[in-house]
C-alpha positions as CSV (number, residue, x, y, z in Angstrom):
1,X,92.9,88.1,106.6
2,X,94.9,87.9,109.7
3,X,97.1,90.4,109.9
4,X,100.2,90.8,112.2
5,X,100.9,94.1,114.0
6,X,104.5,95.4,114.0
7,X,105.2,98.4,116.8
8,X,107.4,100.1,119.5
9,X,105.3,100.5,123.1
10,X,105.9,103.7,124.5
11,X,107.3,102.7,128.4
12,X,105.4,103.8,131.1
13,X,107.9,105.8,132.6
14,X,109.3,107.6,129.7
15,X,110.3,111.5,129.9
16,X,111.7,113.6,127.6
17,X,111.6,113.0,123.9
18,X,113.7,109.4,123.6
19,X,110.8,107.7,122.9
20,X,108.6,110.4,121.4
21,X,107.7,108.6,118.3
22,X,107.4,104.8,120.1
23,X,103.3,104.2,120.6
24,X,100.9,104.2,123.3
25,X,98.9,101.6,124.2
26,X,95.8,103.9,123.5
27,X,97.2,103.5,120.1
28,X,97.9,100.1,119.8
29,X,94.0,99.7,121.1
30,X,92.9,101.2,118.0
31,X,94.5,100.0,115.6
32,X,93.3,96.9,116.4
33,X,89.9,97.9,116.8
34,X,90.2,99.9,113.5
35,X,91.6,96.3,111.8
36,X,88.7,94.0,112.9
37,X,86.3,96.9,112.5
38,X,87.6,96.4,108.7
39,X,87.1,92.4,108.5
40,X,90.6,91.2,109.4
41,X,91.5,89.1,112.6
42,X,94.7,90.9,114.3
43,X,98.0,89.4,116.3
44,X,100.1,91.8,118.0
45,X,103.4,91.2,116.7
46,X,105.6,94.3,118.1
47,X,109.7,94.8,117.3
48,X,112.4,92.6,117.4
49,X,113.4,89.2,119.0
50,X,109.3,89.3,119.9
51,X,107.7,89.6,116.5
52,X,110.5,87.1,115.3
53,X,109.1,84.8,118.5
54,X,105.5,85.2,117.0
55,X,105.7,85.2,113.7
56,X,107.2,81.5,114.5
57,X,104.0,80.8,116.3
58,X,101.6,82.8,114.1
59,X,101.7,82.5,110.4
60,X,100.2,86.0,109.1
61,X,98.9,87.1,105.9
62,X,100.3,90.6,106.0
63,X,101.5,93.0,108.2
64,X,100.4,96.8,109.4
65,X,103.7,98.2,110.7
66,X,104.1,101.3,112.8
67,X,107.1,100.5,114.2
68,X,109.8,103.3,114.8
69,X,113.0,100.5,115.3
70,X,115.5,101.2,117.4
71,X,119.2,102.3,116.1
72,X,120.5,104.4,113.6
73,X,119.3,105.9,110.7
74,X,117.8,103.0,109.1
75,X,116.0,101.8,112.1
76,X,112.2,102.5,110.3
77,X,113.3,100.0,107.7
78,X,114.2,97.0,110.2
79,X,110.6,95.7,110.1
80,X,110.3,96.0,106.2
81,X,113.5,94.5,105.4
82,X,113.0,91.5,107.6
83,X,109.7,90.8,106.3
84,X,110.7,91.1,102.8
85,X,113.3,88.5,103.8
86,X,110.9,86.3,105.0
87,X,108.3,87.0,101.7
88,X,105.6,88.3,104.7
89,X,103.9,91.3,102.8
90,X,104.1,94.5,105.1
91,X,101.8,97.7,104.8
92,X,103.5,100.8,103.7
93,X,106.7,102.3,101.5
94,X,110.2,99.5,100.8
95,X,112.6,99.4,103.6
96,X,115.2,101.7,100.8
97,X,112.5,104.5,101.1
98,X,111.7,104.9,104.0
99,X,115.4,104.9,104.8
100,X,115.7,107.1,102.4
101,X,113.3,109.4,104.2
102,X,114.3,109.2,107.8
103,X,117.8,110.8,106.7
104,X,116.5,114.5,105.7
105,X,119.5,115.5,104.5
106,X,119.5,112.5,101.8
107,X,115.8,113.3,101.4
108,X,116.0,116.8,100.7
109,X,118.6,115.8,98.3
110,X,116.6,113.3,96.4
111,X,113.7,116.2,96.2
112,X,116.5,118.0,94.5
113,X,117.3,115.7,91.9
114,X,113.7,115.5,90.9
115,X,113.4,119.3,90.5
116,X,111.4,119.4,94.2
117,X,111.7,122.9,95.9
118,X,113.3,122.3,99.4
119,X,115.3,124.7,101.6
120,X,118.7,125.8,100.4
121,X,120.9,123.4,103.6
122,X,123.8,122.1,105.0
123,X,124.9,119.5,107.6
124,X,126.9,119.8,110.5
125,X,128.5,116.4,112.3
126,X,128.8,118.4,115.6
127,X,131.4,120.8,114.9
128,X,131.0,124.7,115.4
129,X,130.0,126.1,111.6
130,X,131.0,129.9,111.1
131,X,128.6,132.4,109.2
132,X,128.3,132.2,106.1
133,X,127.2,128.8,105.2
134,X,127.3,128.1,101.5
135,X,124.1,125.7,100.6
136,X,124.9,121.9,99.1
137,X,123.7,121.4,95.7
138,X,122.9,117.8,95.6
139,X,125.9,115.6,95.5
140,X,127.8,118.0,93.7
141,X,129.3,119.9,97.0
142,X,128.8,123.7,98.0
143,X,127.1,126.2,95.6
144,X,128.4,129.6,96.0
145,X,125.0,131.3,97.2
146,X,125.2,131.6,101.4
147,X,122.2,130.5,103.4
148,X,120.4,133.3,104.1
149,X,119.2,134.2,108.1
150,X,117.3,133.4,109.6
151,X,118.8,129.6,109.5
152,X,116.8,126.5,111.2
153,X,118.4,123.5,113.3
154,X,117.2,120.0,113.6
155,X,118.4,116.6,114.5
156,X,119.3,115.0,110.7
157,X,117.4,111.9,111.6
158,X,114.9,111.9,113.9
159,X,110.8,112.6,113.5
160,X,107.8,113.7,115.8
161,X,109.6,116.8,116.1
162,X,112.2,115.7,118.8
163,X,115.0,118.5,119.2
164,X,112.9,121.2,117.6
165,X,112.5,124.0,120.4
166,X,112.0,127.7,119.7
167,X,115.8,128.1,119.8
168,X,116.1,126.0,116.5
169,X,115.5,129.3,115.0
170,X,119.0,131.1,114.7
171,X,119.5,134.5,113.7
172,X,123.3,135.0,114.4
173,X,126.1,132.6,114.9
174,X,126.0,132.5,118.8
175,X,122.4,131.2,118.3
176,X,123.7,128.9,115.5
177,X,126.5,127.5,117.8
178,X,124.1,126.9,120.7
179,X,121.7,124.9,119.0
180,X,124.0,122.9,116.8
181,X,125.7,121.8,120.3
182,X,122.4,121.4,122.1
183,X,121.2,119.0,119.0
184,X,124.7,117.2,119.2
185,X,123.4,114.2,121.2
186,X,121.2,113.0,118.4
187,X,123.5,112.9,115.7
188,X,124.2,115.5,112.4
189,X,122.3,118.2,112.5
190,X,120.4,120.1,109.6
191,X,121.4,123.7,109.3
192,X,118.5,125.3,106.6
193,X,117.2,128.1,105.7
194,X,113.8,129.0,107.8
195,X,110.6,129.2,105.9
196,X,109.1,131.7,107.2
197,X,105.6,130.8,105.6
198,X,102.6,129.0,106.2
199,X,102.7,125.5,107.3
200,X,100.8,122.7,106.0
201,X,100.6,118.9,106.0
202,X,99.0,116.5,103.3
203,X,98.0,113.4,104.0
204,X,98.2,110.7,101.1
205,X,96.5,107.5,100.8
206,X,97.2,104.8,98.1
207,X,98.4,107.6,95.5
208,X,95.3,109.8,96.1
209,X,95.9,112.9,98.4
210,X,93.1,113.1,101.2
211,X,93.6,116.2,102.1
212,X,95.8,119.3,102.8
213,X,95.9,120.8,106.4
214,X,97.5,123.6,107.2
215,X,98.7,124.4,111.0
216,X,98.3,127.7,111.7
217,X,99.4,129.7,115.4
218,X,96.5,130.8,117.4
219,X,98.6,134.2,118.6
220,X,100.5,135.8,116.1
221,X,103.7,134.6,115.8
222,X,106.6,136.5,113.6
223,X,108.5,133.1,113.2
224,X,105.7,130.3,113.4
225,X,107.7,126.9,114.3
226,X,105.2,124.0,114.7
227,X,107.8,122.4,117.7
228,X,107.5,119.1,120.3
229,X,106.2,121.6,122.6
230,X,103.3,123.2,120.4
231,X,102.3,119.5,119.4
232,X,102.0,118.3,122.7
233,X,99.8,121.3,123.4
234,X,98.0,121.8,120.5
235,X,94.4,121.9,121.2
236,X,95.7,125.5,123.3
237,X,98.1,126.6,120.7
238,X,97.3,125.6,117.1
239,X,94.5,125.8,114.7
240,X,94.2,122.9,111.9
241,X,92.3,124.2,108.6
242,X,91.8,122.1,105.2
243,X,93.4,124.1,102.5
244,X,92.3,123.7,98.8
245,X,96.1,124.7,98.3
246,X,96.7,123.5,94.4
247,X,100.3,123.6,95.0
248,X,100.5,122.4,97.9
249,X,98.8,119.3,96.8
250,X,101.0,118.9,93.4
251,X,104.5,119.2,95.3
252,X,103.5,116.6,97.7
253,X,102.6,114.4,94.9
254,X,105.4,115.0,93.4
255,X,107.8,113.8,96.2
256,X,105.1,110.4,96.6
257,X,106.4,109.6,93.2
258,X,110.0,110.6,93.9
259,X,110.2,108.2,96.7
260,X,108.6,105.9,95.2
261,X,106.3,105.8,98.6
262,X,103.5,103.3,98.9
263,X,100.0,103.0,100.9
264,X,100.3,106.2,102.8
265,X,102.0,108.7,103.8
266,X,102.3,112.5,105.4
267,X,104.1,115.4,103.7
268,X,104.8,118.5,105.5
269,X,105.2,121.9,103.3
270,X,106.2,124.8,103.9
271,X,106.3,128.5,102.0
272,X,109.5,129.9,101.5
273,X,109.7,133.8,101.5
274,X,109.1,134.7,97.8
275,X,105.5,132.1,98.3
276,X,106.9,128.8,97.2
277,X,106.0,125.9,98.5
278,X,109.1,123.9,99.5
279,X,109.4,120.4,100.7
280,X,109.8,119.8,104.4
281,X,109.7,116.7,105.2
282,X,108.0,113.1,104.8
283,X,107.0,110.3,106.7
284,X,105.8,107.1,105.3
285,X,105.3,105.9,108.5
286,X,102.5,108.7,109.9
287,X,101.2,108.5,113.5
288,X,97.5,106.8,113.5
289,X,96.6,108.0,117.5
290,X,92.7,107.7,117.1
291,X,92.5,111.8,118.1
292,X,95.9,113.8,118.1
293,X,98.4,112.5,115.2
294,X,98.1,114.9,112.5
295,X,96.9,112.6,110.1
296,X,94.0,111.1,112.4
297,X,93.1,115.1,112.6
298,X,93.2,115.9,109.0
299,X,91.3,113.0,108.3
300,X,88.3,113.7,110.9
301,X,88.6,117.6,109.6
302,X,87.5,115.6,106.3
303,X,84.6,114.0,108.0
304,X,86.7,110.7,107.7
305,X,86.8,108.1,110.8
306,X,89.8,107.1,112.6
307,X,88.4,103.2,111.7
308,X,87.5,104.8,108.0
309,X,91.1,106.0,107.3
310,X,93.1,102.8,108.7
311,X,90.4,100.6,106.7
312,X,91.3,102.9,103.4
313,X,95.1,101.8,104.4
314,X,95.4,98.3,104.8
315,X,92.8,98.0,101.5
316,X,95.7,99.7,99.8
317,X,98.4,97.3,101.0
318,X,96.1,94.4,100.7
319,X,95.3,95.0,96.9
320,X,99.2,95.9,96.5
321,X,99.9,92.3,98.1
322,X,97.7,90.6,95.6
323,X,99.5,91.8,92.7
């Protein structure tokens, strides 16, 4: 097949976190390797007014999308939602859930509603929030139980970690009030309770988990938080491990079939402080960096190639297509 490649190029001179989850051209490299590697011929399509441009020169058969979009809270659904408009089949989930999952207070909620554990939250637009917080139940406003401290902060809508710092982790209201006005700039800001348990990530590929992986701290750490910083440093500050993690595995098939997700996807879990393993977080659009994105490494923990694991993706989506 020839297959169109949908993506956001990291620019050459970026700094700080704005573009942390656009791609590299080491990336972009691979993939295509990994695609013709697989059988298929490959056309770089990229984002916007340019894979409009050559999609009019190009036909394609399908498309493998990374791309991040650039926007608001829907901006991973631009490229599925354009292509559905033009009947061009696109790996990965519907444009509804990945929006759906970019939002984590909507996702959290939809875990909810399916019985998922997730951490009890609320959602500040900016404003200073005074201790105590009173969780949200769903859509059916604040529950009368308080969040209990320690409390995390994170941007509402953004992935790769941006905003999450070691002073995400609040303890008191001065330390609440400093982050929440520190994480202003990106939007609303999540305000949960911290998880103070291990950490893992499981990697799911055409409704099969691969594999569970969990991320542990290579000096002991009271309050573990797995931040941009210790992912941009990771070979000096983490350890990855498979886990066999029953539980683990169950919950995060349990939110694949409460989004509805599709092809692949990563689910990051975390224990709460009575053992539980809670939702975190998913993304339906993992990294695929041929040696640091956390699914890449999961995969070659399980003895499973970079060209192996894209192959076992886009045979996913291409069997979905033929449907």
């Amino acid at each position: 097949m020839r297959i169109g490649l949908c993506f956001n190029l990291k620019p050459p001179d970026a700094s700080g976190d704005q573009y942390e989850e656009f791609d590299s051209e080491e990336t972009i490299c691979a993939l295509e390797n990994a695609l013709r590697a697989n059988g298929h011929d490959v056309v770089r399509l990229g984002w916007g007014a340019e894979m409009l441009d050559s999609l009019r020169q190009t036909p394609v058969d399908g498309v493998f999308n990374i791309a991040e979009g650039v926007g608001g809270r829907g901006r991973e659904s631009q490229v599925p939602a354009i292509l559905e408009m033009f009947g061009i089949p696109c790996s990965g989930s519907s444009a509804l859930s990945i929006g759906l999952t970019l939002d984590k207070a909507l996702a959290k909620r939809v875990a909810q509603s399916a019985g998922i554990p997730t951490a009890p939250f609320v959602v500040s637009g900016g404003a200073p929030l005074r201790l105590p917080l009173f969780a949200r139940a769903a859509a059916e406003g604040p529950s009368l139980a308080p969040l209990r401290l320690p409390l995390f902060v994170k941007p509402a809508a953004e992935g790769s970690s941006m905003g999450i710092m070691a002073s995400s982790l609040c303890h008191d209201e001065a330390e609440l009030s400093a982050a929440i006005s520190r994480l202003a700039p990106y939007g609303p800001v999540l305000v949960e309770e911290f998880l103070p348990g291990e950490e893992y990530t499981v990697g799911i590929v055409d409704g099969e988990v691969l594999g569970a992986m969990q991320v542990v701290p290579r000096t002991s750490e009271e309050n573990f938080i797995y931040s941009l910083d210790v992912k941009r440093d990771y070979l000096n500050r983490v350890d990855y491990r498979l886990a066999g993690d029953a539980d683990v595995k169950s919950l995060a098939l349990e939110v694949w079939r409460a989004f509805d997700l599709r092809d692949v996807a990563r689910i990051d879990v975390r224990r709460d402080r009575d053992g539980i393993p809670n939702f975190v977080e998913v993304n339906p659009l993992p990294g695929v960096h041929p040696v640091n994105s956390d699914l890449v490494i999961l995969a070659r923990l399980l003895g499973i190639a970079h060209v192996t694991l894209i192959g076992r993706i886009i045979a996913a989506a291409s069997r979905r297509w033929r449907q």
